[in-house]
C-alpha positions as CSV (number, residue, x, y, z in Angstrom):
1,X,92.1,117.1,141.9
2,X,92.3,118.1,145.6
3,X,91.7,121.7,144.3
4,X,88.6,120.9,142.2
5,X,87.2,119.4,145.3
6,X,87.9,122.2,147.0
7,X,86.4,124.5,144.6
8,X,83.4,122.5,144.8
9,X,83.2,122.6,148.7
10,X,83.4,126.3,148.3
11,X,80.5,126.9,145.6
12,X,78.6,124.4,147.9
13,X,79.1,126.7,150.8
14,X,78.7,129.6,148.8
15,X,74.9,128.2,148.3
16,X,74.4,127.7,151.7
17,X,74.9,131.4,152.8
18,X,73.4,133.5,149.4
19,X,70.5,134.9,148.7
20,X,68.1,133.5,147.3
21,X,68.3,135.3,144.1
22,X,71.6,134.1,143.9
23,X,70.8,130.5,145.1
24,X,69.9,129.1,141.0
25,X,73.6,130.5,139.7
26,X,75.1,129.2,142.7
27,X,73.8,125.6,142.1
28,X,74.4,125.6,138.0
29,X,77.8,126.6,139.1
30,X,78.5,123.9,141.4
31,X,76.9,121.1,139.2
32,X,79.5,122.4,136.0
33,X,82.7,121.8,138.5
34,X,81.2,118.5,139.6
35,X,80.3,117.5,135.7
36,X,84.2,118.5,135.1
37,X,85.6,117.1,137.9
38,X,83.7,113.6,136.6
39,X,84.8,114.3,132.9
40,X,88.5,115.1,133.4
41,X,89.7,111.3,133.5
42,X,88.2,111.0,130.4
43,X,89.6,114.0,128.6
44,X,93.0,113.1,129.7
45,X,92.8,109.9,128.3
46,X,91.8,111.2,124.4
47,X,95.0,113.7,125.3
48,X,97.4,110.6,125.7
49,X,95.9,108.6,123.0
50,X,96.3,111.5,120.2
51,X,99.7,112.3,121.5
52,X,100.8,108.3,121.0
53,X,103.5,108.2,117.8
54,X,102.2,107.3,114.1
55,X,103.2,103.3,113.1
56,X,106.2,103.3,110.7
57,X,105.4,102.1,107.1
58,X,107.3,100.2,105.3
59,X,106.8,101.5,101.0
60,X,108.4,99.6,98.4
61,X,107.2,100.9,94.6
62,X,108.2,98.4,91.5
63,X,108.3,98.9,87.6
64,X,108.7,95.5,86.3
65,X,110.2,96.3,82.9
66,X,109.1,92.9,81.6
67,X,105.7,92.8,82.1
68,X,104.8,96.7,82.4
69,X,103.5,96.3,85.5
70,X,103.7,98.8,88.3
71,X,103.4,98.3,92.2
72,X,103.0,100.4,95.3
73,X,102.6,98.6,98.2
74,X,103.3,99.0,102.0
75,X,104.6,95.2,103.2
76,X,105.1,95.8,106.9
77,X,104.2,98.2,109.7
78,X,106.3,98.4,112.7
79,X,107.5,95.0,113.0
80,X,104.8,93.1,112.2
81,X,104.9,92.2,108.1
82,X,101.3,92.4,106.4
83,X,100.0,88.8,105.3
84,X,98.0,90.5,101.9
85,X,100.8,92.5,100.8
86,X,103.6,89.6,100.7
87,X,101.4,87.5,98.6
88,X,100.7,90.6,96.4
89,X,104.7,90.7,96.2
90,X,104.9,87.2,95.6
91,X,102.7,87.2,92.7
92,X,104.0,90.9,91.0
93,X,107.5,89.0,91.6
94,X,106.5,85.5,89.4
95,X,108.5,84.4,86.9
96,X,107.4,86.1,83.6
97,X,108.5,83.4,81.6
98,X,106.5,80.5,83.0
99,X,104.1,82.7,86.2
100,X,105.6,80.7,88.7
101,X,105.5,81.7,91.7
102,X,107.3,81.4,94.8
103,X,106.8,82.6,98.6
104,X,109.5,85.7,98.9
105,X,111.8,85.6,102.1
106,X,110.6,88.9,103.6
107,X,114.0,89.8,104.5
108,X,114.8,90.9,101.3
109,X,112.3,93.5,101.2
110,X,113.6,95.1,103.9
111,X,116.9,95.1,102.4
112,X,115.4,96.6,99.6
113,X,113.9,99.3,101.8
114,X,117.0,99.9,103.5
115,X,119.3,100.2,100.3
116,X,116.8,102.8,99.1
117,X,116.7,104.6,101.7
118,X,120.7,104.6,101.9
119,X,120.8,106.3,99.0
120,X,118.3,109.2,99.7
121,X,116.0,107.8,97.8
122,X,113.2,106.1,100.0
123,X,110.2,105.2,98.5
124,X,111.3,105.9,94.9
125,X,111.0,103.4,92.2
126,X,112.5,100.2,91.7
127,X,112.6,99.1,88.3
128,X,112.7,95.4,88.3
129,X,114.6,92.9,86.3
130,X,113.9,90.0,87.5
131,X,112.6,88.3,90.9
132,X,111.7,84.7,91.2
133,X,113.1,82.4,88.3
134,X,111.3,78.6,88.2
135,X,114.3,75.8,87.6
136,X,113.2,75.6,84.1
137,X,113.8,79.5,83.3
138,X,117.4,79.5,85.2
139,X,118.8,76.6,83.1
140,X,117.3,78.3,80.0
141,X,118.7,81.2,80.6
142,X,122.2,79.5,81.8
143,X,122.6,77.1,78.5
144,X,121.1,79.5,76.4
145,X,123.2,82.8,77.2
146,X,126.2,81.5,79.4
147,X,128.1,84.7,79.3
148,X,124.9,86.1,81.2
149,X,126.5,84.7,84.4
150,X,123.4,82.4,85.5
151,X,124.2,80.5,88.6
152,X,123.2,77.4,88.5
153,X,122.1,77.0,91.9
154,X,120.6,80.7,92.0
155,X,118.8,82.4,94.5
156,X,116.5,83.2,92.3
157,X,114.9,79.8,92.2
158,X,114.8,80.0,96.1
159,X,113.0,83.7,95.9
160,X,115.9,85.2,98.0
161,X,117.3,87.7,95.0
162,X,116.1,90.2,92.8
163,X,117.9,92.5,90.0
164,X,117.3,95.9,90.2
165,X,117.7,99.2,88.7
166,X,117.0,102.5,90.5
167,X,115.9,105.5,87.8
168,X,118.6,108.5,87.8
169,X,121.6,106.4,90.0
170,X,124.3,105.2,88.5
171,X,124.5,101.5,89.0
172,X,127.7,101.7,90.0
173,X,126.6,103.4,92.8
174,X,124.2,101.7,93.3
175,X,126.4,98.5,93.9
176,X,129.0,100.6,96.0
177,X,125.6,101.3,98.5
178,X,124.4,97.3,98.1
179,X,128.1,96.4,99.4
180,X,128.1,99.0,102.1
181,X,125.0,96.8,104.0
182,X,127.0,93.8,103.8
183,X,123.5,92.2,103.9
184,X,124.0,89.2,101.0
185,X,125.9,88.9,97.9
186,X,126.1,91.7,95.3
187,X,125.9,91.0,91.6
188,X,127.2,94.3,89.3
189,X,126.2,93.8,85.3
190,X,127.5,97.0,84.4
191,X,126.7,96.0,80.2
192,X,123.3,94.7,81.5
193,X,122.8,98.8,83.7
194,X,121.6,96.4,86.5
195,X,122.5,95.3,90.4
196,X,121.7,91.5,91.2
197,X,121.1,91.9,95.3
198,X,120.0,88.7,97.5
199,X,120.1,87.7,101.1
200,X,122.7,85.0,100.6
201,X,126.2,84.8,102.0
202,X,128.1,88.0,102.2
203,X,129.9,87.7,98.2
204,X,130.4,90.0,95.6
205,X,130.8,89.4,91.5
């Protein structure tokens, strides 16, 4: 800044002693390096701004293989989880059976994200087995199919665990990776081809 100021001390001066032919450029020339001298806080603040780094997305993308439906959805940014997209979750996640539905602890979500992206595949498809179960559709399934291994107090009815599949890995690796996180307990139906994952105690089944 203190050589701008001088530059414009020196076109002043230069006025002072040209001709006056000379005296119009002289001025127009002086004025620019005041106008830029004026401007410059500004342009170096639009530098800073465009150089700040890009808000990290969270992407989670769902095939529910009950009802067909498909879901691409970004739940949080930075740390701040988006209010709209966890009830669109919430309601994509119902029970199929019955359309409960139940308020999703976000957590799982981003354990979710994070088991993904562990395996190299972040922001690929999760093909969904089931999310939220209402009491009446866990004891129907327990009586009905015992051998299914229903819980009877399951996660499921609390909206903390969903069974998954993820399109072209193995199951069994993708319970090895669920385990890894240590994040909740770990459920591996290997006749079923799917992983149960919730945010529970640390267990495994």
């Amino acid at each position: 800044m203190d050589l701008m100021r001088q530059y414009i001390l020196n076109g002043s001066a230069a006025t002072s002693v040209s001709s006056p032919g000379n005296k119009s450029k002289s001025g127009l020339r002086s004025l620019s390096l005041i106008l830029l001298f004026l401007l410059a806080p500004l342009l170096g603040h639009g530098g800073t701004e465009s150089a700040s780094p890009a808000v990290h997305e969270y992407r989670l993308r769902f095939y529910h293989t009950h009802t067909g439906e498909w879901l691409d959805v970004v739940y949080r940014r930075a740390d701040q989880y988006i209010p709209e997209a966890l009830d669109q979750l919430d309601h994509y996640l119902r029970d199929h059976r019955t359309g409960g539905v139940r308020h999703f602890d976000p957590r799982l979500f981003d354990l979710l994200y994070d088991l993904t992206a562990s395996l190299g595949d972040s922001g690929g498809e999760i093909d969904v087995i089931c999310g939220y179960r209402t009491p009446w559709s866990n004891e129907f399934l327990r009586t009905r199919a015992p051998r299914t291994g229903v819980a009877q107090h399951s996660l499921h009815m609390q909206a903390e665990a969903i069974d998954i599949r993820l399109p072209g890995i193995p199951t069994s690796e993708l319970r090895h990776a669920a385990l890894l996180l240590h994040r909740g307990g770990v459920g591996y139906y290997r006749s079923s081809d799917f992983v149960h994952v919730d945010i529970g105690r640390v267990r495994q089944w």
